[in-house]
C-alpha positions in Angstrom: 12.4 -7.7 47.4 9.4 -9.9 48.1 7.6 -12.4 45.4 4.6 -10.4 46.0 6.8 -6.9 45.3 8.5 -8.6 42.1 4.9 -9.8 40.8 3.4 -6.5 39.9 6.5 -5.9 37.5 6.2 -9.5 35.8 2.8 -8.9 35.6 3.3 -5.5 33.6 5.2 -6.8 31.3 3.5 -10.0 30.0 0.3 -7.8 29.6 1.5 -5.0 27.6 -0.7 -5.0 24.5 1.1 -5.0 21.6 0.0 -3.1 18.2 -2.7 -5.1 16.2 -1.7 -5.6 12.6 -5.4 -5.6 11.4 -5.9 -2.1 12.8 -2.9 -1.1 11.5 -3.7 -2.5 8.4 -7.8 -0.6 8.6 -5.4 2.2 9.2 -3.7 2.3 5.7 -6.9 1.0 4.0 -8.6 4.3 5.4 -6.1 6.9 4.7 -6.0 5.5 1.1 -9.4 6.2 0.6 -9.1 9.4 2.6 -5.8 10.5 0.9 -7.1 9.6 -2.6 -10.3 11.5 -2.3 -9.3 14.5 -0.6 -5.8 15.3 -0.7 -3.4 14.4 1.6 -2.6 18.3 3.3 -7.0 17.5 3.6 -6.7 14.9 5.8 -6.1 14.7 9.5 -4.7 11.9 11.5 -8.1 11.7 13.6 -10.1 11.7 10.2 -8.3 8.7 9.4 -8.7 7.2 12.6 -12.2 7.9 12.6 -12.7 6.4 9.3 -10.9 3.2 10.6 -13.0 3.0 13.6 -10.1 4.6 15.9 -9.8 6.8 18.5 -7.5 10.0 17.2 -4.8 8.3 19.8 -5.2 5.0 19.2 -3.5 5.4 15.6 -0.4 6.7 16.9 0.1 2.8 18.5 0.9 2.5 15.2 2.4 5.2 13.8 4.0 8.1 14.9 2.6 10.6 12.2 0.7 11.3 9.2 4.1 11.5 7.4 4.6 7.4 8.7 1.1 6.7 7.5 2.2 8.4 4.0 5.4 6.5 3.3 3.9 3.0 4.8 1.1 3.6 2.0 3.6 4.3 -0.6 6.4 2.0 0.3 3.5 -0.8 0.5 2.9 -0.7 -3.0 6.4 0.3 -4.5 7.8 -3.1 -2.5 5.0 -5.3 -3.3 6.1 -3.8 -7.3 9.3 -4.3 -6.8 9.1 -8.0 -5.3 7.3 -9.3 -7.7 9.2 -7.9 -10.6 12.3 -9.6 -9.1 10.5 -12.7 -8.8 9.0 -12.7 -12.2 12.4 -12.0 -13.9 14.4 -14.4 -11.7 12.1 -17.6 -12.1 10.7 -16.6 -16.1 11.8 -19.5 -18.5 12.5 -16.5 -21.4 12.9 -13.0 -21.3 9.2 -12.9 -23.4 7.7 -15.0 -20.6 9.3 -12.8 -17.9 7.8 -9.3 -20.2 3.9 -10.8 -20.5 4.5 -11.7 -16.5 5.5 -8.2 -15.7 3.2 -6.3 -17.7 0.0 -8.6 -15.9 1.2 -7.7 -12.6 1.2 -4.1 -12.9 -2.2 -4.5 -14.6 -3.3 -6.5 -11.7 -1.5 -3.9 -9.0 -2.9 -0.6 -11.3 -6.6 -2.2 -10.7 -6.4 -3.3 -7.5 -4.3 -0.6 -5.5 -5.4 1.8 -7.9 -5.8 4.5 -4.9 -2.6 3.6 -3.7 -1.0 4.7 -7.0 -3.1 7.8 -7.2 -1.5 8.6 -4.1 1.9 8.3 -5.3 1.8 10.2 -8.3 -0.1 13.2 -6.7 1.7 13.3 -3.0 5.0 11.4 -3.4 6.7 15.5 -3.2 5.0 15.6 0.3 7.2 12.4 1.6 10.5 13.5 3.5 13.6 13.5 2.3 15.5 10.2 3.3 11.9 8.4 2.8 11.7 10.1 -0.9 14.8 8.8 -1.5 14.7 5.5 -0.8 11.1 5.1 -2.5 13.0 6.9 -5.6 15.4 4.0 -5.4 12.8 1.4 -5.3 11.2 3.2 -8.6 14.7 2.6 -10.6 15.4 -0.7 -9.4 11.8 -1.4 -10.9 12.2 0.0 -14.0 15.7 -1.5 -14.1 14.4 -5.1 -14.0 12.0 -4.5 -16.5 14.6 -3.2 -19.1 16.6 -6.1 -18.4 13.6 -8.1 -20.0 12.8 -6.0 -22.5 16.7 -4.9 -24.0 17.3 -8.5 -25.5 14.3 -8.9 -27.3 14.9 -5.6 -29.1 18.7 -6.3 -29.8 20.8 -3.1 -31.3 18.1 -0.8 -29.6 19.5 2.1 -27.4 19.5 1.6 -24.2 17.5 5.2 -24.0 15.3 4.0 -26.7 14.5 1.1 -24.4 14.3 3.1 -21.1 11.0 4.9 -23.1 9.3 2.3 -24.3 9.1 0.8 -20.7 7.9 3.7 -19.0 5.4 4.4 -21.9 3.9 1.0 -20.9 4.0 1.6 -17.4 2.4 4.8 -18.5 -0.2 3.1 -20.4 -1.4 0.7 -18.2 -1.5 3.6 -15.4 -4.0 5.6 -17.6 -6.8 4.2 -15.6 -6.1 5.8 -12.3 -7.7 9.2 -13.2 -9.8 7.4 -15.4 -13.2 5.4 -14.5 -13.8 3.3 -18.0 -16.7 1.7 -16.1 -15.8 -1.6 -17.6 -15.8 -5.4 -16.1 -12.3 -6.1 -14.8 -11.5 -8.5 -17.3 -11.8 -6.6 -20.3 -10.1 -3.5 -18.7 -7.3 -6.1 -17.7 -7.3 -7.0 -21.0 -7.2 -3.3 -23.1 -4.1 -2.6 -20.4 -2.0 -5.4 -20.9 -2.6 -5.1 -25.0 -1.9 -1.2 -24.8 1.1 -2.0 -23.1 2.4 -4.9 -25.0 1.7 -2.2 -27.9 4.1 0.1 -26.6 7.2 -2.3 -26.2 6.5 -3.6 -29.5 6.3 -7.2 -27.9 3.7 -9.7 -28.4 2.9 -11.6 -25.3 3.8 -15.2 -24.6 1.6 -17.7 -25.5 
């Protein structure tokens, strides 16, 4: 073989495009609105690619199927969740600290992603099997680290009793996705984090 027959091959590969992570990211940001607003058995992959400023084709550079675009939506959030909550309870100087920490960033995560977590509590069933799973798993370890937080600083409590308490905060700061208050973000930030303080019977650090 020649240098100029080997050339076209080099030449191939050095020039493959590779996927953009900015589209793939307008990708996500559009199905979330998409998926929020309109159900996600509503929404076809070309709407979303429309919405994104894609051709219907061009999204499948970047994923495979709606079902990919549906678990890298939820397993965004749930990791970003679960990261942070690791974080928080690994580096917090007191299990109080580590609480107030936790309960501002799901505040912060509720207002912000707040179509992202729409989407999980209304289409999570649609997600297959292993993907369910391993989301599901994600949701525990969450929960987990925030019980191990919250169990000392109600010592003698069940551990049932304190499993409640910390999914009625969750629960309470998640109020607002259904809900439009219409208030600045400060002051909603503000009635989450004391609602859920309120429910684990904690008062925040100082």
């Amino acid at each position: 073989m020649t240098a100029a027959q080997a050339e076209p091959g080099k030449e191939r590969r050095t020039t493959r495009s590779r996927p953009d992570p900015a589209r793939r990211s307008r990708i996500l940001t559009a199905a979330a609105e998409l998926i929020s607003r309109n159900g996600y058995h509503s929404v076809a992959l070309a709407d979303i690619g429309t919405a994104a400023g894609i051709v219907g084709s061009g999204v499948y550079r970047h994923f495979p199927s709606k079902d990919a675009i549906l678990v890298a939506l939820l397993e965004r959030v749930m990791d970003r969740l679960e990261a942070a909550a690791t974080a928080i309870v690994e580096s917090a100087a007191d299990d109080r600290s580590a609480v107030t920490a936790l309960v501002r960033n799901h505040v912060t995560v509720a207002v912000h992603d707040r179509r992202i977590l729409q989407i999980y509590h209304l289409e999570a069933h649609s997600v297959p099997g292993n993907e369910f799973r391993r989301l599901r798993r994600s949701q525990r370890h969450y929960i987990e680290e925030w019980v191990s937080v919250v169990a000392p600083l109600h010592p003698g409590r069940a551990d049932a009793d304190v499993r409640v308490v910390v999914h009625s905060a969750i629960g309470a700061i998640q109020s607002i996705l259904f809900h439009h208050s219409g208030l600045p973000e400060g002051r909603l930030g503000e009635l989450l984090r004391r609602a859920a303080h309120a429910c684990l019977e904690i008062e925040p650090a100082p």
